[in-house]
N, C-alpha and C positions, 0 to 999 in steps of 0.2 A: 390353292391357286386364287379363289374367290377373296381369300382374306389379301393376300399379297397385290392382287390388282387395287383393292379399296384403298389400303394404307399406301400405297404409291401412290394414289391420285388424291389421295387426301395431305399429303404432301410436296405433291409437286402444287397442286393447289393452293397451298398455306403460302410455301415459301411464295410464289409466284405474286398472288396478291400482295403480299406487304410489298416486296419490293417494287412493285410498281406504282405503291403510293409516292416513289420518289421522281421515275423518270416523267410521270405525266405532269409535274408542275415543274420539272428544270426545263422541259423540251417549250412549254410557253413561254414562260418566264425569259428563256433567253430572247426571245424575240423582240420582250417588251423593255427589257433591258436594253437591245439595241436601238430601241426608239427612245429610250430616254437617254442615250450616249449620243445621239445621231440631233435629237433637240440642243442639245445644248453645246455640240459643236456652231449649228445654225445661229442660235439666242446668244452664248457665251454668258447664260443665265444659271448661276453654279447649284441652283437645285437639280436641277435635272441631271449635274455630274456629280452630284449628291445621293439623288435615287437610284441612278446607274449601278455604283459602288454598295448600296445598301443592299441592293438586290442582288445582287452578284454574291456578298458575302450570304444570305438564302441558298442562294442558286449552288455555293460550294457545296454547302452542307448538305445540301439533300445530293448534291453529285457522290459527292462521300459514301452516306448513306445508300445508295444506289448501286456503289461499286461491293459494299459489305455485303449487302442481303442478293446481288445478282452473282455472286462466286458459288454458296452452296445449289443455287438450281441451276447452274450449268454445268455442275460434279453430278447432280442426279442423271446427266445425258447418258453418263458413262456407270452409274451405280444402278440405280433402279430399273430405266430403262434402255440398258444395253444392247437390247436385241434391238432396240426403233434407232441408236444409232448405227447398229454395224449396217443394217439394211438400207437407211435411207442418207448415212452421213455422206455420201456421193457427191446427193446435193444440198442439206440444207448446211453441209460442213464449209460449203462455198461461200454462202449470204452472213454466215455469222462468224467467219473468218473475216468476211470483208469489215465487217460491223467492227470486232476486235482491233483490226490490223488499223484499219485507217480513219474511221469516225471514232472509235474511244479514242484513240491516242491523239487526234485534234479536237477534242474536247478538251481532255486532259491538260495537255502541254499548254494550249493558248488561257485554259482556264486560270492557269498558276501567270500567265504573262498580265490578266487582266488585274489581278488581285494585288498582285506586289510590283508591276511592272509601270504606273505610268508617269511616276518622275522621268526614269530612266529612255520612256518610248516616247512622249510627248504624247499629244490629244490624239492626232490624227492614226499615230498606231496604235493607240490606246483601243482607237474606236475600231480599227480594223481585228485587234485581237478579237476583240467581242463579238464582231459581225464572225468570226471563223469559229469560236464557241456555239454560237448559234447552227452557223450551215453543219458543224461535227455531230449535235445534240439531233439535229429533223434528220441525215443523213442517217446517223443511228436507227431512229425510227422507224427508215426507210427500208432498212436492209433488214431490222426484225420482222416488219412488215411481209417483206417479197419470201423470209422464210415461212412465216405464216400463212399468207395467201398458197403454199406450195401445197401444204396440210386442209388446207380448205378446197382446192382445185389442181389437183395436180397438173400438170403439165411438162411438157419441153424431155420427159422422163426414158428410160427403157429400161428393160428387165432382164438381169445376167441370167443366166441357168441355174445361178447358187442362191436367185430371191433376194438378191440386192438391188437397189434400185440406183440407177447412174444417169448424169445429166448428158441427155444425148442435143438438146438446143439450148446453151447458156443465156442467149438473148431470149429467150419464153419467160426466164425467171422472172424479168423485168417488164415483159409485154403481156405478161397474164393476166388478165381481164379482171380477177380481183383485187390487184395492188393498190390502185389509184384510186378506186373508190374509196377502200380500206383504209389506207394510209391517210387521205385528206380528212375523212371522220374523225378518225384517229388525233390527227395533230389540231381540228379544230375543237376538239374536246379536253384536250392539255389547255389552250387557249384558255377554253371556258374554265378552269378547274385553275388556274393562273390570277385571272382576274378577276375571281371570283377570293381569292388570299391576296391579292391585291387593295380590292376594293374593300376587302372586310379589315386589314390591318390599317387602311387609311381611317374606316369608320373609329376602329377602335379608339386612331388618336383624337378625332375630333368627338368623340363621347369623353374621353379621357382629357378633354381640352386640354394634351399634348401633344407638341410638330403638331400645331393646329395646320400652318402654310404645307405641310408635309400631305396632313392625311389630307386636304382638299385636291391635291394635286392626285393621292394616290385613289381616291376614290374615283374622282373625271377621269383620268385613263382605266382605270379597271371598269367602269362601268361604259365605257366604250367601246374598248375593248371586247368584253363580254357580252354586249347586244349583238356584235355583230356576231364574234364567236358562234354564238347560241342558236343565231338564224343557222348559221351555215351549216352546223351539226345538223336541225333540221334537214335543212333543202339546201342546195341539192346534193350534200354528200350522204346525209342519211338513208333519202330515197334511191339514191344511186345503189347503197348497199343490198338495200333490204331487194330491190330488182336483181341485186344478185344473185341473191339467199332462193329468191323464186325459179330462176334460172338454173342454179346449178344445187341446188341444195332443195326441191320444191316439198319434201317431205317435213327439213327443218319449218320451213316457213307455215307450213300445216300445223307443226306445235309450238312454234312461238305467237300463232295466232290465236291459237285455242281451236282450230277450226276442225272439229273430229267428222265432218260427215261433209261430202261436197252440197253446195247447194245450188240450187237452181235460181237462174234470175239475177244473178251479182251477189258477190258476198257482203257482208255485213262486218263493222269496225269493232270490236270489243272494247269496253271502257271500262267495265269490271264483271268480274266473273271465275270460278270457282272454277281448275279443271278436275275433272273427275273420270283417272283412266281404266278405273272400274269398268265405269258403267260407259263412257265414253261419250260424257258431253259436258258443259258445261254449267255449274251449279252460281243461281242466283245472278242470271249474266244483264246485265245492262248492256246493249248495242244498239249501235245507227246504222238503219238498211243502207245495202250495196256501197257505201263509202270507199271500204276496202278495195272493192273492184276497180275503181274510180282512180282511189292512189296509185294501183297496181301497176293498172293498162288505160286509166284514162277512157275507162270505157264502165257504164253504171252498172253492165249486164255481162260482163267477164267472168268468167268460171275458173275459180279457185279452187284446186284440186282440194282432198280433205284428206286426213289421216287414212279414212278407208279404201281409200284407193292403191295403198303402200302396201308391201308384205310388211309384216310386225315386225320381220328381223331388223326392217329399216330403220324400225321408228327409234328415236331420239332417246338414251335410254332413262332419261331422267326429264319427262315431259314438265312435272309443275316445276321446278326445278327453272326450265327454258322459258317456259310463260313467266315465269314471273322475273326475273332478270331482265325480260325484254321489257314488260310491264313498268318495269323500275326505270328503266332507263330512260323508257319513252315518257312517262309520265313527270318526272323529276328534270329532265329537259324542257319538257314546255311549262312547268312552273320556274325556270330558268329567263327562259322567254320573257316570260312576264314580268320579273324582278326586274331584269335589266331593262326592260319598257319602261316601267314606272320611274325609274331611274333616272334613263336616258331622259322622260319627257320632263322628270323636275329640274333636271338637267339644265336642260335646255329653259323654264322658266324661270332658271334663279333662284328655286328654292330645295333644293337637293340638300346640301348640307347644312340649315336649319329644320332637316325630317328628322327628328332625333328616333323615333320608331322604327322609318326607313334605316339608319344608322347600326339599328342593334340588330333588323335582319338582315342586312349586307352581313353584318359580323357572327351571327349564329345560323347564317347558312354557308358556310366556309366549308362542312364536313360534307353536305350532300354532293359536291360535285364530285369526289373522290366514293361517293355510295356510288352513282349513274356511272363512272366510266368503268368500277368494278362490276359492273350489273352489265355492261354494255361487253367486258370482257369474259362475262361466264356464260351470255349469250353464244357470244362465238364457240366458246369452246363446247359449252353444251348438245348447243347446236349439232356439234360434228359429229359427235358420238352417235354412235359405239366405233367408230372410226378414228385411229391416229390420223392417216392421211386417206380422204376422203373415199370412199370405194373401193382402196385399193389395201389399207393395211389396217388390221381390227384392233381396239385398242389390248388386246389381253395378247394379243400376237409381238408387244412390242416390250413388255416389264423385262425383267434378268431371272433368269430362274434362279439364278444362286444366290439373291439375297432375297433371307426370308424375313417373314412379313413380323417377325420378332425386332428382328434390327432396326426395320423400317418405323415401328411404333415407337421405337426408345428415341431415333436421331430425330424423329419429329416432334416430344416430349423435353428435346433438346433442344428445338429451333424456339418450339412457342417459348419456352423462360427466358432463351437468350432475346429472340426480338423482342420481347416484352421488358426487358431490361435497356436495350438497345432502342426501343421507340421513346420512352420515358426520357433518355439523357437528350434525343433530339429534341424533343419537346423541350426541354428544360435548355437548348441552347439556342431554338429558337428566342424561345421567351425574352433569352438573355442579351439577344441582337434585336429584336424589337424595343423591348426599354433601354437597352443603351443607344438608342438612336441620337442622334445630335436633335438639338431646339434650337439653333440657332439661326437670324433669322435672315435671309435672303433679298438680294436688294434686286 
């Protein structure tokens, strides 16, 4: 059973992460895409329906890529962990039905109308296409979200005789207190991870002193983009969240802070440090008195509960594991922060795009915001554990007992070659829509 719960989570794991290296840069991207369709109705300045179109043909192919690698982990619902859906498909079969039926498929459809459609539509439906790619792409989000948050906080819920769970308030799914925090972090972190491959394929061409006029353009909106992005991940959707995490999860928030013992007087912020759930504290820690307290409750002397005050069943079953995920993500957003400071302020003096150093780290920090929002999403799920859905269904309570953990190791064996084959051709067709960019040049 031990073996069969690991290689199920080491595979819904695998497949989970790669594919979401795709939706978190289409759901920004289309945003910015409709601000460069929405400029250039305004300007009738044909770069910007230049960028629009460049972007878009990105924005397919990782939709593409998004719909390939999101089919096998929605088959795992029904393989691996069959018993989490017979029990809880009541309700989360509602939110990801919604997602399927009506956000993919206006995605989908308007996405083919924007690509081949705008001899045929003119500008102004051109532009609407794309504003409706967009609302199907966050919409998307939204409704993975409100399933998500279900597993984090349940709610609106009841309980048959047979240990199924059915939605007895469908309006909960939607007014459950973790959505909107969750969700706005969420899509302002797509943003940052958008214009963060925005602004680094702009540097490229102006290092490349290629579509010079291209990457100047493409750097100013990514690097505007992503200042503000980056705050807002911060404040106030970050702290919104992490108020959650205290709220309704207060044990998670005890090990994604490292805090193993309560303390008296305000807690203290950790910036580094070692956890050690041996001995149960923290090896080698750097921190700033009562901070934490401060961010928490806005108060320097607020008492943070501590690991020890939890029964052990509760605790989080992969502590450094959740520390450091949280660690990555907090730490790698505020050096976010700063990039796009620096940025925005040469920005704003006129000398941003003669920073040829500035230039190469727009462009070789392109991979870290796809590190922070996967750190940001192993927190969460970290976090829940040993919980499917939070207090109420355990995670070894939800696998299929009838596929064994033999099968499970071979079609995982089978995922890593194939997306390993399958990320490479992207790569290589990125590549190939970047250098075939047009140079021509724009009055």
């Amino acid at each position: 059973m031990e073996d069969m719960l690991l290689y199920d989570r080491i595979q819904f794991a695998f497949t989970v992460t790669f594919h979401y290296l795709f939706p978190q840069l289409t759901m920004g991207l289309s945003l910015i895409i409709v601000i460069f369709k929405w400029k250039f109705l305004r300007t009738k300045v044909e770069k910007y329906n230049d960028a629009a179109k460049f972007w878009m043909k990105i924005f397919g192919l990782n939709f593409a890529m998004g719909v390939i690698t999101g089919i096998p982990m929605e088959f795992q619902f029904g393989t691996n962990w069959a018993k989490f859906s017979e029990l809880t498909g009541g309700i989360i079969g509602q939110t990801l039905a919604m997602e399927g039926m009506f956000s993919f498929f206006l995605e989908s459809s308007f996405l083919g109308l924007f690509l081949f459609g705008e001899k045929l539509l003119g500008q102004k439906l051109h532009f609407l296409t794309g504003l409706l790619v967009f609302i199907g792409s966050w919409a998307s989000g939204y409704l993975i979200i409100a399933t998500h948050s279900w597993m984090q906080n349940p709610v609106g819920y009841e309980i048959l005789t047979n240990g199924e769970y059915v939605l007895k308030n469908f309006g909960a799914l939607f007014s459950n207190p973790w959505v909107w925090p969750s969700y706005l972090h969420n899509q302002f972190a797509s943003i940052v991870t958008s214009s963060m491959v925005v602004s680094g394929i702009g540097a490229f061409y102006l290092l490349s002193k290629k579509n010079v006029e291209m990457g100047q353009m493409y750097v100013k909106y990514g690097v505007i983009f992503g200042l503000t992005s980056s705050i807002l991940v911060a404040f106030p959707t970050g702290d919104w969240t992490a108020k959650n995490v205290v709220k309704y999860q207060p044990v998670t928030f005890a090990a994604m802070e490292g805090i193993f013992e309560t303390e008296d007087g305000g807690s203290e912020i950790i910036l580094i440090g070692q956890p050690n759930t041996a001995e149960k504290r923290l090896d080698n820690k750097i921190a700033v008195p009562n901070i934490l307290s401060f961010l928490t409750y806005q108060n320097w002397d607020a008492e943070i509960k501590g690991l020890n005050e939890f029964d052990e069943d509760l605790y989080p079953t992969n502590i450094p594991g959740l520390y450091y995920g949280y660690h990555i993500m907090v730490g790698l957003g505020t050096i976010f922060i700063g990039i796009f400071s620096l940025a925005a302020f040469l920005l704003f003096r006129k000398k941003l795009f003669d920073s040829k150093w500035l230039m190469w780290v727009l462009l070789l920090v392109i991979p870290f915001p796809y590190i922070a929002n996967t750190a940001g999403w192993y927190t969460a799920e970290l976090g829940r554990q040993p919980w499917l859905v939070y207090n109420l269904l355990r995670t070894e309570e939800g696998i299929s007992p009838t596929v064994s953990s033999g099968n499970t190791l071979f079609t995982l064996l089978g995922f890593i070659g194939l997306y390993l084959l399958v990320g490479m051709l992207f790569l290589l067709l990125v590549g190939k829509i970047v250098n075939g960019a047009t140079t021509k040049k724009h009055e």
